[in-house]
C-alpha positions in Angstrom: 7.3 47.3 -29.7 8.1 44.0 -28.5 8.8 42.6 -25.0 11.9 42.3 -25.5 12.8 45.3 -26.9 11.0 46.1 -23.7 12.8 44.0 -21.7 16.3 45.8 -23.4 15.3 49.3 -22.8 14.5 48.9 -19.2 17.2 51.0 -17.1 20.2 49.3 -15.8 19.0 49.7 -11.8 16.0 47.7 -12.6 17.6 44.6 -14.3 19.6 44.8 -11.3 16.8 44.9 -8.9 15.0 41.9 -11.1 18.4 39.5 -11.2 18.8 40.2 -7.2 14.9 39.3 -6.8 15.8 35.9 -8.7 18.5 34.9 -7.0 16.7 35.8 -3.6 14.1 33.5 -5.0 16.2 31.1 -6.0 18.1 31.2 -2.6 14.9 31.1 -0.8 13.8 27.9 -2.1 17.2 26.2 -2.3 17.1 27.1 2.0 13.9 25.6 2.2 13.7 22.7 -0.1 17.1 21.8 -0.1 17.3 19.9 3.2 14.5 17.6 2.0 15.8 17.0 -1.4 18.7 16.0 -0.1 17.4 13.7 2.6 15.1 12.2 -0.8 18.2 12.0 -2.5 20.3 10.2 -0.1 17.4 8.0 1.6 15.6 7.3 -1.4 17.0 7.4 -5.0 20.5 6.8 -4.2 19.3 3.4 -2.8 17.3 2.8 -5.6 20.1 3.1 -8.0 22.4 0.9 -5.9 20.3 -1.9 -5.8 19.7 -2.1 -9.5 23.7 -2.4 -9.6 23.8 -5.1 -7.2 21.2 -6.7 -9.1 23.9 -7.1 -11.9 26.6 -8.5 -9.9 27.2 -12.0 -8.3 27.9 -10.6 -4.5 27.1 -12.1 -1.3 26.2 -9.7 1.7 29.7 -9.5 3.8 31.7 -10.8 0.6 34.6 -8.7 -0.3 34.1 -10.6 -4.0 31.5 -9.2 -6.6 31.7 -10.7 -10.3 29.5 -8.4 -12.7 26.9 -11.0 -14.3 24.5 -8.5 -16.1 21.0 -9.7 -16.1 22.2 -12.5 -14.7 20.0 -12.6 -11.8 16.8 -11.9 -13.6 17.4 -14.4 -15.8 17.4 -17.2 -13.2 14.4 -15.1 -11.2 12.5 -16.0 -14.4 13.6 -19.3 -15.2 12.9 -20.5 -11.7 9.7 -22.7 -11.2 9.0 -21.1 -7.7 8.7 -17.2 -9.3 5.3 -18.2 -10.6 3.9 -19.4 -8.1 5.8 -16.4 -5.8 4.0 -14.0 -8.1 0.5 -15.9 -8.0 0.6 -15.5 -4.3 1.8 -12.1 -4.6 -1.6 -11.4 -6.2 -3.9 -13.3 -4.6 -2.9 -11.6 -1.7 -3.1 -8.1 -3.0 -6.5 -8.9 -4.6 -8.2 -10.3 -1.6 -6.9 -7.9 0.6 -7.5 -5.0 -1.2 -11.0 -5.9 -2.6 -12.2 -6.9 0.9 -10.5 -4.4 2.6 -12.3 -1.7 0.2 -15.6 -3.3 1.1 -15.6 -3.9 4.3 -14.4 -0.5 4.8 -17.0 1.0 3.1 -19.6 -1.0 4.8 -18.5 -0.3 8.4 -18.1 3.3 7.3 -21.6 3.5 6.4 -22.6 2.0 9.5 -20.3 4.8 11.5 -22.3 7.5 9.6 -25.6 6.6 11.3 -26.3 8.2 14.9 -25.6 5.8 16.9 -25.0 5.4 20.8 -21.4 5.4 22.0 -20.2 6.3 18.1 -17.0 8.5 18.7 -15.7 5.1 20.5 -17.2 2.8 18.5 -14.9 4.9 15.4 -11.4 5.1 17.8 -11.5 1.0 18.5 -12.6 0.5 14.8 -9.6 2.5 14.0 -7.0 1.3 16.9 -5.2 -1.9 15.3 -4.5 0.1 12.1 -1.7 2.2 14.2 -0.7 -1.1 16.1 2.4 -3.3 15.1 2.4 -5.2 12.5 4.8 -7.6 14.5 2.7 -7.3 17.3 -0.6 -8.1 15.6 1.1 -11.2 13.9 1.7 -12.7 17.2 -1.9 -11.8 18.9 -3.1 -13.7 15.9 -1.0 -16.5 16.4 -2.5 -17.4 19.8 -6.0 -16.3 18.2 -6.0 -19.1 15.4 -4.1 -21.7 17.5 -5.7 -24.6 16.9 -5.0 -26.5 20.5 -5.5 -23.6 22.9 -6.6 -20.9 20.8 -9.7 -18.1 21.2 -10.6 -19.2 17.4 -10.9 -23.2 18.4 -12.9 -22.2 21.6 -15.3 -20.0 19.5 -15.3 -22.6 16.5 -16.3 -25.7 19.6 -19.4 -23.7 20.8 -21.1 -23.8 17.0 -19.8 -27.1 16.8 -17.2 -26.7 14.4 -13.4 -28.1 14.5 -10.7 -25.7 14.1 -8.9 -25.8 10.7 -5.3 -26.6 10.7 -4.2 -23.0 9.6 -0.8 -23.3 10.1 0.1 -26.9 8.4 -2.0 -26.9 5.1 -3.0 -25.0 2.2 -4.5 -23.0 1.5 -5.6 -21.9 5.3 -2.0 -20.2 6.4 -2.7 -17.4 3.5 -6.2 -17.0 4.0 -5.5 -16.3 8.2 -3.1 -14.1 6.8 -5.8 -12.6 4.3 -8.2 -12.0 7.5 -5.3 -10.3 9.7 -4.8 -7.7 6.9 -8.1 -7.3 7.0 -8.5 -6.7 10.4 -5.5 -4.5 10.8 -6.8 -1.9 7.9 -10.0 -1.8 7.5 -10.1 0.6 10.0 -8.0 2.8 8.6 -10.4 2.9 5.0 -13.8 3.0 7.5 -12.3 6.3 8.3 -11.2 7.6 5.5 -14.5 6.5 3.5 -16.5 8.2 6.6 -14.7 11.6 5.7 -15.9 11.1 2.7 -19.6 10.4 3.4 -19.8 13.6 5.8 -18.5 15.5 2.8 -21.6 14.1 0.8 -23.9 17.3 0.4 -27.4 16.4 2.1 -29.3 18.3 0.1 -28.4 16.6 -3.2 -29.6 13.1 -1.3 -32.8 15.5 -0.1 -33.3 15.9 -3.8 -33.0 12.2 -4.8 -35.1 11.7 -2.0 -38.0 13.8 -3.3 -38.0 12.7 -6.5 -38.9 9.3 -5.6 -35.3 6.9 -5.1 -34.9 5.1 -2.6 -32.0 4.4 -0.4 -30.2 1.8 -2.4 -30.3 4.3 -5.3 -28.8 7.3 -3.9 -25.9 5.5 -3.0 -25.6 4.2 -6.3 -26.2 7.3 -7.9 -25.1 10.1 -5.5 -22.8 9.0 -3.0 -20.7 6.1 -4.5 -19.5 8.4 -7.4 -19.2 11.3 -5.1 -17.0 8.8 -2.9 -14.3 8.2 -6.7 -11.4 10.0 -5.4 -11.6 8.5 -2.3 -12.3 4.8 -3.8 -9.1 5.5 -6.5 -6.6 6.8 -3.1 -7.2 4.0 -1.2 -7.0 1.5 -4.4 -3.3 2.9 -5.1 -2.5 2.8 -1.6 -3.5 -0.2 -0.2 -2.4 -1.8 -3.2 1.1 -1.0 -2.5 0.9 -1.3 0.8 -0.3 -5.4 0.5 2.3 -5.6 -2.2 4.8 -4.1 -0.1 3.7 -6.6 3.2 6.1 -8.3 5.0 5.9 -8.0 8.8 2.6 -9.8 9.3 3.9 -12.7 7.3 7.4 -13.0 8.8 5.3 -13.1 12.5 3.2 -15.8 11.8 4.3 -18.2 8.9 7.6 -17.3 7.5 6.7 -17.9 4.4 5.2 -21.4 4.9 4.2 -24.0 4.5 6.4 -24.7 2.0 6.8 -21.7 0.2 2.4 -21.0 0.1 2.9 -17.5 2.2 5.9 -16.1 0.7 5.3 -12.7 -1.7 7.7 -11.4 -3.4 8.7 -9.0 -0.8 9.1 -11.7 2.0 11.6 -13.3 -0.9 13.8 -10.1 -0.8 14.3 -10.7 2.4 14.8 -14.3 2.5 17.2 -13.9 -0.7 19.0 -10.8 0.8 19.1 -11.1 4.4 18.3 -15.1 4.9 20.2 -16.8 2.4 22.3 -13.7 1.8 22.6 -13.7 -1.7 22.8 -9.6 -2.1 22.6 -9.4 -5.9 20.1 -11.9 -6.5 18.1 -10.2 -3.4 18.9 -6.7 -4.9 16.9 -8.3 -8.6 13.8 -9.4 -6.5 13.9 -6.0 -5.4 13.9 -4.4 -8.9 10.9 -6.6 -10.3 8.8 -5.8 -7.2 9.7 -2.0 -8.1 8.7 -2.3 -11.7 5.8 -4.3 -10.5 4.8 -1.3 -7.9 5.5 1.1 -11.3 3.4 -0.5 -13.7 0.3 -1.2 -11.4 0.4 2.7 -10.4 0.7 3.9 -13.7 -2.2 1.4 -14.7 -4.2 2.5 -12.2 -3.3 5.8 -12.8 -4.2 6.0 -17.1 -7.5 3.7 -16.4 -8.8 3.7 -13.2 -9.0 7.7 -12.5 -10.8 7.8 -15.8 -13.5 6.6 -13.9 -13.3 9.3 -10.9 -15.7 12.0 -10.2 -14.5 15.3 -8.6 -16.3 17.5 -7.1 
């Protein structure tokens, strides 16, 4: 007999008791999921969707006047001279600070695995300016690289060295902001590499160890795949997180020297809340989203290939 002749010949009382379990279920889940659906649906794709249809209009921020242009505004995003080199900075930045950032972490990370004297507050200052301001840190930094009365130019005199001018010319106002970043986060992927390492079984490295590799080749072998989720987590996030960066770069250049600090989320803002140009803001906006979609969903069909879980 088939289930749902089954299904048919059960007694009325217990289709009843089956349709009121449902709809308990169905109010259960509505009571507990419904308050953050909605808060995702006001807070996150109800903006979303309203600033691709500013993107088609020709609307000021305070203007009572919108004209509907279409693709107006990505059309003169892309025929604009300053986009490429907008983008080109865009990745340089997210390249460098990502890459280094990855590195550096894991490094310090390995050298925070070792018993060491004082460690549990060597980890908490190695992990402190992650948690810090971003506005904050931009203007520590500021005084830091000041090249007239600044920490940097003191250090930089003792080795007998002049400051470079890393507010006035290129390419030095990107790479201070390059080593800021890099300061500010690596922390945070020391940490999160370090979980990681204590999660490394010891007696696979005791193994390894027996049968003749040496230290260089464990971690090649052993640890460094063992460490793939972790490596492909902190690649998707800190690439949208130096993508998305904005407050370090609106503390300490603005976008300058002529243009050689702006991303394309510090042009949202200048477009949108600067110049006020709302639509053409709003288009900005949309590229940088589709930009944030593609490089997940790359990273995502290639990248994780690569990963080995445990």
């Amino acid at each position: 007999m088939s289930s749902h002749a089954l299904s048919s010949a059960a007694p009325p009382g217990r289709r009843t008791a089956r349709r009121k379990k449902l709809w308990r279920n169905i109010g259960v889940f509505a009571l507990l999921a419904g308050p953050n659906l909605a808060l995702l649906l006001i807070f996150t794709y109800r903006p979303m969707f309203l600033s691709f249809y500013y993107s088609m209009l020709n609307w000021n921020i305070g203007s009572d006047f919108a004209q509907f242009i279409g693709f107006g505004n990505y059309v003169e995003w892309f025929n604009d001279p300053e986009s490429a080199r907008i983008v080109a900075t865009t990745l340089l930045y997210t390249v460098a600070t990502v890459a280094g950032g990855m590195a550096i972490g894991l490094a310090l990370a390995l050298a925070l695995n070792r018993k060491l004297f004082g460690r549990g507050i060597v980890r908490t200052v190695t992990f402190a300016p992650y948690v810090l301001s971003g506005i904050a840190v931009g203007f520590l930094w500021m005084y830091i690289f000041n090249p007239n009365i600044g920490l940097l130019r003191t250090v930089l005199g003792w080795l007998g060295l002049s400051s470079p001018p890393w507010f006035t010319q290129q390419p030095w106002p990107l790479i201070m902001i390059i080593i800021v970043t890099l300061w500010k986060h690596i922390g945070y992927v020391a940490l999160i590499y370090l979980a990681g390492l204590q999660a490394v079984p010891q007696d696979l490295r005791d193994a390894a160890a027996l049968d003749g590799a040496g230290t260089w080749r464990v971690f090649r072998a052993i640890v460094l795949p063992l460490l793939g989720p972790i490596t492909f987590f902190l690649l998707i996030t800190l690439t949208l997180s130096a993508l998305q960066s904005f407050d370090l770069i609106r503390s300490m250049t603005n976008g300058g020297p002529l243009g050689s600090t702006k991303t394309l989320m510090y042009q949202v803002y200048v477009e949108g809340f600067q110049i006020g140009r709302g639509g053409y803001g709003s288009a900005v906006a949309t590229i940088l989203f589709v930009i944030l979609l593609v490089v997940t969903a790359i990273q995502m069909k290639f990248v994780e290939r690569r990963v080995h879980y445990q």
